[in-house]
N, C-alpha and C positions, 0 to 999 in steps of 0.2 A: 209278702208271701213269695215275689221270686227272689230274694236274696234266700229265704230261707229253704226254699228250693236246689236255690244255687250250692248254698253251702251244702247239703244233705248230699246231691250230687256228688260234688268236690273230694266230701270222708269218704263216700261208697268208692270212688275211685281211687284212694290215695288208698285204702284197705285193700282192694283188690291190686294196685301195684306192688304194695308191699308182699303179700300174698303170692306176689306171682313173682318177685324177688327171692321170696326165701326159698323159695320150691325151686328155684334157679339155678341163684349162686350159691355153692358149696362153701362152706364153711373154712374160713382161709386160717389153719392152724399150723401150715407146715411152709418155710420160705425156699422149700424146696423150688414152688411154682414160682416164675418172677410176676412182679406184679403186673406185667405186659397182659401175659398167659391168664393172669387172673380177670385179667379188664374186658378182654378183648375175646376169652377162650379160645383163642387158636393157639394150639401146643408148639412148641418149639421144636424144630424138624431136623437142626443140626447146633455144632457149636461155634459156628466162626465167629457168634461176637454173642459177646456176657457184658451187663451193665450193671456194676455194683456200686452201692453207697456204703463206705465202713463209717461207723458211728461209734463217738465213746465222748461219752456226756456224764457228768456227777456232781454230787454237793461235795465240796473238800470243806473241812477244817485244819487249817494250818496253823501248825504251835515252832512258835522261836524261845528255845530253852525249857520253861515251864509255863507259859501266857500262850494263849492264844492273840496269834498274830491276825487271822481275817479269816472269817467263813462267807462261801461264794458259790455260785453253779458253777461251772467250765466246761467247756467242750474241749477237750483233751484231745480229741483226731477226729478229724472228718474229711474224707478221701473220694475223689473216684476212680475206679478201678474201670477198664474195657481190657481183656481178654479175649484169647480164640484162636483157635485154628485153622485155619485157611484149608489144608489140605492134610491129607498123614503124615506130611514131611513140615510142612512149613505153619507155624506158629507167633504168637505177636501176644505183646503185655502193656500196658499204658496205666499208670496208676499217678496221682498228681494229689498234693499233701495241699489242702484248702487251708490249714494254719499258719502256712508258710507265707512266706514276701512271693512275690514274683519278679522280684528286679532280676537281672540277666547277671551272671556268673563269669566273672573276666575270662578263665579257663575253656570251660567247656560251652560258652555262652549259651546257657542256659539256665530257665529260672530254678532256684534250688527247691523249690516245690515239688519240681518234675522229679519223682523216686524212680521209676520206671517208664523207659523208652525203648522198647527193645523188640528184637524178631529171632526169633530160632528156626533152625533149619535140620533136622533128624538127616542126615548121612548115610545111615545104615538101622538095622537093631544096637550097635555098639556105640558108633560117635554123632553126637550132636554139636552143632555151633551157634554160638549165642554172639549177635551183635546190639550194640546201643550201650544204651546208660541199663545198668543192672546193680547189686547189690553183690557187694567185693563176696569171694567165697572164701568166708573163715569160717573157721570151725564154733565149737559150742553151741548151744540148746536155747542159752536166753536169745542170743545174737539170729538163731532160726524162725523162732516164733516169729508171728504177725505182729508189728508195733504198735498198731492199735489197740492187742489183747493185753501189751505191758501195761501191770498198775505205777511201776517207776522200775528204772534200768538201775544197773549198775553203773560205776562211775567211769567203766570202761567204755561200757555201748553206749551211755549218754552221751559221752562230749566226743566220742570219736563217730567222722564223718564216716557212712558206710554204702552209700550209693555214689558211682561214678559212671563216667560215660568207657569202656572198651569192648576186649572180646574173651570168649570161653570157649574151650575145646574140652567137652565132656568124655569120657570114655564109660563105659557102661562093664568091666570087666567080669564080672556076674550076676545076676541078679539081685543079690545084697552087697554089692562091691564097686563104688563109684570114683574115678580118680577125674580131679577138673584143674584144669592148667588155666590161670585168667590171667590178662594184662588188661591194666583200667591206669585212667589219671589217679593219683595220688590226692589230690586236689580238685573240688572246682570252681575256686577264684585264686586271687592272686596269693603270693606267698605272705602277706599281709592279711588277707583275709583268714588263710590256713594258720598262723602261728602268732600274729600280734603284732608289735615293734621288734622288729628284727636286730640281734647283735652288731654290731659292726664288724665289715671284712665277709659277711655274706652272700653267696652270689648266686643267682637265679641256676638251675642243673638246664640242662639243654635237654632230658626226658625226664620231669619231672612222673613217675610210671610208679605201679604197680607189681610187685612178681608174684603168683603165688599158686602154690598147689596145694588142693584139699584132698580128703580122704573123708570118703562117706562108706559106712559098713554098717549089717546087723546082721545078729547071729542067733539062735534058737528061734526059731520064727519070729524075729523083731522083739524079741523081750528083752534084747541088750543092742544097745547102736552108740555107734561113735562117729563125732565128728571133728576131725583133726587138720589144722592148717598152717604152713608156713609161709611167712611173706616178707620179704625186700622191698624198699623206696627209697628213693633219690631225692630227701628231703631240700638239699642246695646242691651246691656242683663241689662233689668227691665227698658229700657228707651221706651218710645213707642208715635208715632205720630200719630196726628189725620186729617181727611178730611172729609168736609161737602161741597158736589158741587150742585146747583139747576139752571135748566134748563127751562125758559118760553118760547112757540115759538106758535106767533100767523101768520098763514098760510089763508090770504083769500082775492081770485082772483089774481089780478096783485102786491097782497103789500105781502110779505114774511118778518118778523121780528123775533128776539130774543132778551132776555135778563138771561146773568148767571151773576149767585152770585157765585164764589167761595172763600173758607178758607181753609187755612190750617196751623197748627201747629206741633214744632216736637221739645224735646231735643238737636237735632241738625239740625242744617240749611238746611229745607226740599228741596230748591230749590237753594241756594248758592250763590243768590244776595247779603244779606248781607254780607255772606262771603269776596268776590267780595273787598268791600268795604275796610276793614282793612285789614292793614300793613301785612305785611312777620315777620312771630314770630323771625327771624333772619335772617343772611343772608346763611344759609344753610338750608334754609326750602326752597321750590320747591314753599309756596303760606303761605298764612295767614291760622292760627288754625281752623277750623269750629267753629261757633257762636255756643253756645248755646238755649233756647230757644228762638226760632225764630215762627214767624207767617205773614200771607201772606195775605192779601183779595184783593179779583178782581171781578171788576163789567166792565162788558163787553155787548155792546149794535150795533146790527149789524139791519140794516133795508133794505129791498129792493124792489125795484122798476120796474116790469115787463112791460115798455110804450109800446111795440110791441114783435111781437112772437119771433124776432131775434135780441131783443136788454136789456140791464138790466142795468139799473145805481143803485149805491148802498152807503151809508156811515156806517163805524163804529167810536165808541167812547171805549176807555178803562180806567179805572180809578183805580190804583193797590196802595196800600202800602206794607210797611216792615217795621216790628217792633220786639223789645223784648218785652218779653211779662213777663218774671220775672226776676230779676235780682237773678245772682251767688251768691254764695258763697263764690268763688275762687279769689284771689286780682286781676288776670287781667278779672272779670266777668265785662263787661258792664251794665249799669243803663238799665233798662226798660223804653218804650216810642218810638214813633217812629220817624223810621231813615231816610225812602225813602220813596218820594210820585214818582209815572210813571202816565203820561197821553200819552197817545195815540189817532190819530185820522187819518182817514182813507178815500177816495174817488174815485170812478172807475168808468169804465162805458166797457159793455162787448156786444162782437156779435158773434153771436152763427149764424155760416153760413150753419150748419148743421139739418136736420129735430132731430135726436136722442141727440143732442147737447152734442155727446163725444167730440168735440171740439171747443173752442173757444178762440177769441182772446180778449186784454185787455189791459187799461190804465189805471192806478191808481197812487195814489199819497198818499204818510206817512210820518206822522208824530208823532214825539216823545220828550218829554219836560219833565224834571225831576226838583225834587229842593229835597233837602238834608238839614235835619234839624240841629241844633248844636249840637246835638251828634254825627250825622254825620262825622260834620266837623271838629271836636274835634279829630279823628280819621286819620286826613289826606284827607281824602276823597272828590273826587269832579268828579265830570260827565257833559259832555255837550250833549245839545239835536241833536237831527238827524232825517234828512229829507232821501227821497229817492223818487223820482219820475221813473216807471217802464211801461216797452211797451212788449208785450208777446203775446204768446199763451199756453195755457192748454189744452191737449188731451191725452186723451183714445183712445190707438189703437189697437183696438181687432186684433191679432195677430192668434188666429183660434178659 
């Protein structure tokens, strides 16, 4: 009799908590509130610090040729993010890649995890300065976006490194008219780390640096923007590479598009696909020599399609080469001409179940198809295309 007492007690109160739970706590549909705010109900009274976790998790099926090669979960990116503002002038970013290693980076000693380390400081209404590790200011749309949103880069923004440690000198020239001057390491380990087994007769530059200035604009109230960059590096000493990246993006109603141009070339193999390609200089070398003059173009074209407030279908197209671009001097210098064509192509469709759409889920489908010229092939060389069909979600989860 008193167990059954007890328990009769026990439900009376766990119905009345509950009861007094739901009459409580509001209904958490929006990740507007952080979950701090949600826990605790005391609202957040300023912004000098933001706690976020980015998240991108899915089922992939990866196909080599026409087989499937392995189906699997992955977590694709998981990040924490601390932001905020200190005051109206002075600001700070901290964001650190949890898929990465943390060993420490010969260069900038630091682990390559760390994407962002940085503090700004507003000047005026017009100039802002930006110190730390930050993210080089090139141009283009795919290169803007958050990396976590990416379902797969191009073959430019993959294999090229794009956070370093310098500084930014923003100008604010009009309200739609941004011009930004950065000087960042080029690098952040050794030149070994950056390009592979190094040619012979190479030799470390003494500012191994960054140059470059962007141009951010839009025009008709944000229905047209561009983002356009040029940049120099001091790949070894008196060697130096160049980049020219241009950004279209037409914004208006339910249709959201882009289109980047990017180039780039460099004494040594700026991105290491070609590299990729040829033999092992022996069989005590750890990979094949770095190429020499090597260059890159990529024409990238992403469209999308807003049919309802919580839904988005969307396709991309990619189209990249690799080529030498002058032939050596040296008896094993390769011929000039090109060596790798990459197409890419891409389709999804996503639902944003939330009003602030920090998170959503997604189906998409890639693919990729290469073909390799006879210089190429003359090399040893050969690649097959690859599919991947992926099931996920992507969220932002503001943590306070």
């Amino acid at each position: 009799m008193k167990r059954l007492t007890a328990f009769w007690l026990s439900a009376f109160f766990l119905c009345t908590t509950s009861l007094q739970a739901q009459s409580i706590i509001p209904e958490r549909d929006s990740s507007a509130v952080s979950l701090f705010e949600y826990a605790t109900k005391i609202p957040r009274r300023n912004n000098v610090f933001n706690l976020n976790l980015e998240m991108h998790a899915s089922f992939n099926t990866f196909f080599t040729g026409n087989k499937l090669d392995e189906a699997a979960f992955r977590f694709n990116h998981i990040k924490l993010e601390a932001a905020g503002e200190v005051n109206d002038r002075l600001f700070y970013w901290y964001r650190q890649n949890l898929n990465q290693g943390n060993e420490g980076m010969e260069l900038e000693n630091l682990p390559e995890s760390i994407e962002y380390a940085l503090i700004g400081y507003r000047l005026n209404d017009k100039f802002t300065v930006i110190l730390g590790k930050q993210d080089a200011a090139w141009g283009g749309f795919e290169y803007d976006l958050n990396p976590f949103e990416i379902y797969e880069y191009s073959d430019m923004n993959e294999y090229m490194d794009c956070y370093f440690t310098g500084a930014t000198l923003a100008y604010q020239l009009t309200p739609s008219q941004e011009l930004r001057v950065q000087v960042t390491d080029n690098r952040i380990g050794s030149m070994e780390d950056a390009y592979g087994v190094l040619p012979a007769g190479i030799e470390k530059p003494r500012a191994p640096l960054f140059y470059t200035l962007n141009w951010n604009s839009s025009y008709l109230d944000e229905v047209v923007n561009l983002r356009y960059s040029a940049t120099a590096g001091e790949q070894a000493k008196g060697k130096w590479m160049y980049m020219a990246w241009a950004g279209h993006n037409v914004c208006s109603g339910p249709f959201d598009g882009y289109l980047d141009v990017m180039y780039t070339r460099g004494p040594l193999d700026p991105l290491g696909i070609l590299t990729e390609l040829a033999p092992a200089a022996d069989e005590d070398e750890e990979g094949p020599v770095c190429l020499r003059n090597v260059q890159y173009l990529s024409f990238v074209a992403e469209m999308n399609y807003r049919f309802h407030p919580r839904w988005n279908v969307f396709a991309k197209g990619m189209y990249e080469t690799g080529s030498i671009y002058k032939s050596g001097s040296s008896e094993d210098a390769l011929p000039s001409g090109k060596y790798r064509t990459a197409w890419g192509y891409q389709a999804g469709i996503e639902f944003y179940p939330m009003a602030d759409e920090n998170l959503h889920i997604f189906l998409t489908g890639t693919g990729r198809s290469y073909s390799l010229t006879g210089k190429a092939k003359a090399l040893g060389a050969s690649i097959e295309n690859t599919g991947k069909i992926s099931i996920g979600f992507i969220y932002k989860l503001p943590l306070y």
